[in-house]
N, C-alpha and C positions, 0 to 999 in steps of 0.2 A: 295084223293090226289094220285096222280100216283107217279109210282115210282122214275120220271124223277125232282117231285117236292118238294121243301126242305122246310118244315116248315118254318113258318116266327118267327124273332127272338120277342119273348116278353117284350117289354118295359113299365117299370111300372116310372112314372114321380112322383113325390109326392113334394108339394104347402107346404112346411112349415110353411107358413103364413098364423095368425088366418084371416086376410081377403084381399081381392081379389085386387093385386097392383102388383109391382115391379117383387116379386118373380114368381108367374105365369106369367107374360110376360114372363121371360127370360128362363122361361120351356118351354112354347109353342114356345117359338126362338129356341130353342134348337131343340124341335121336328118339327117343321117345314124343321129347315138345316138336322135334319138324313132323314127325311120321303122324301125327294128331292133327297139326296145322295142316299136311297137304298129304292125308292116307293115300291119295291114287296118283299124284304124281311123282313120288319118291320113293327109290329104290335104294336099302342100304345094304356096307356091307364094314364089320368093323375089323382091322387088324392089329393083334397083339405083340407089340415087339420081343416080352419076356419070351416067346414061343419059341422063335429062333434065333439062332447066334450069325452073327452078320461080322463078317474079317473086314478091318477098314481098307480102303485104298495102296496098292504100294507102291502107284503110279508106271507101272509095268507100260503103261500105253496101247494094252494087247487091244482096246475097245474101238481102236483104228483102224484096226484088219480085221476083223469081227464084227463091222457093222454096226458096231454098239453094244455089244454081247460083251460082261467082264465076264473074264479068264479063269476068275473067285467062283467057283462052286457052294453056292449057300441059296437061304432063304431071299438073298436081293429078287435074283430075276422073277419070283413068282410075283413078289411086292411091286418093283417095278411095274411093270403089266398092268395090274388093278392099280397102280398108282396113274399110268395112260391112259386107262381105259377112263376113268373116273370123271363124272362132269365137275365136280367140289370135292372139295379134301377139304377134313378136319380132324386138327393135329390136337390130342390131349396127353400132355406131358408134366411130370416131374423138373423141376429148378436141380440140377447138381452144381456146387459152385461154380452159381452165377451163369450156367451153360445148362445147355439140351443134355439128354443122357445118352453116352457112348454111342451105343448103336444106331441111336436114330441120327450123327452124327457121320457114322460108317455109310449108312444110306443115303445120307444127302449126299455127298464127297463122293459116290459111286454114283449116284443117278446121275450130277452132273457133269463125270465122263461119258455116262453110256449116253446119250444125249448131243455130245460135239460139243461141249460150254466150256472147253477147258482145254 
């Protein structure tokens, strides 16, 4: 990258929905109308939560001695990651009574350990 050239901004899109409808359309709508409005400054990337199963919290506290690392073996730490690495997140989800759906719930309640919030 020359000095003339400005990093593209990192967009992480994330599919709330255990399967593939609604919510992802109106994410890749979404990313379609920025990637039009700013072709060369924006870099996407969208994740599917139906794709993997995510164990909620059991509050074990392993994420203390671990540096932030949970203990849970699953699709969090890869999400995690691209959810840090990310300049913008946008979140397209499903209503389940009146609440987020499960898993993106499991991920929140886990990022905010692995992180020190808690």
């Amino acid at each position: 990258m020359t000095s003339s050239e400005k990093p593209k901004i990192r967009l992480l899109g994330i599919c709330g929905s255990p399967r593939k409808g609604n919510s992802l359309f109106l994410l890749q709508q979404a990313f379609d109308e920025i990637l039009k409005a700013y072709p060369d400054e924006v870099e996407e990337e969208i994740y599917v939560f139906g794709q993997t199963p995510f164990a909620p919290c059991d509050a074990c506290g392993a994420h203390r001695r671990l540096k932030g690392e949970c203990r849970i073996r699953d699709g969090f730490q890869e999400l995690r990651d691209r959810w840090l690495d990310a300049d913008g997140i946008i979140y397209s989800l499903p209503v389940y009574h009146m609440s987020i759906p499960g898993q993106v719930k499991c991920f929140i309640d886990r990022l905010g350990n692995s992180l020190g919030y808690y």
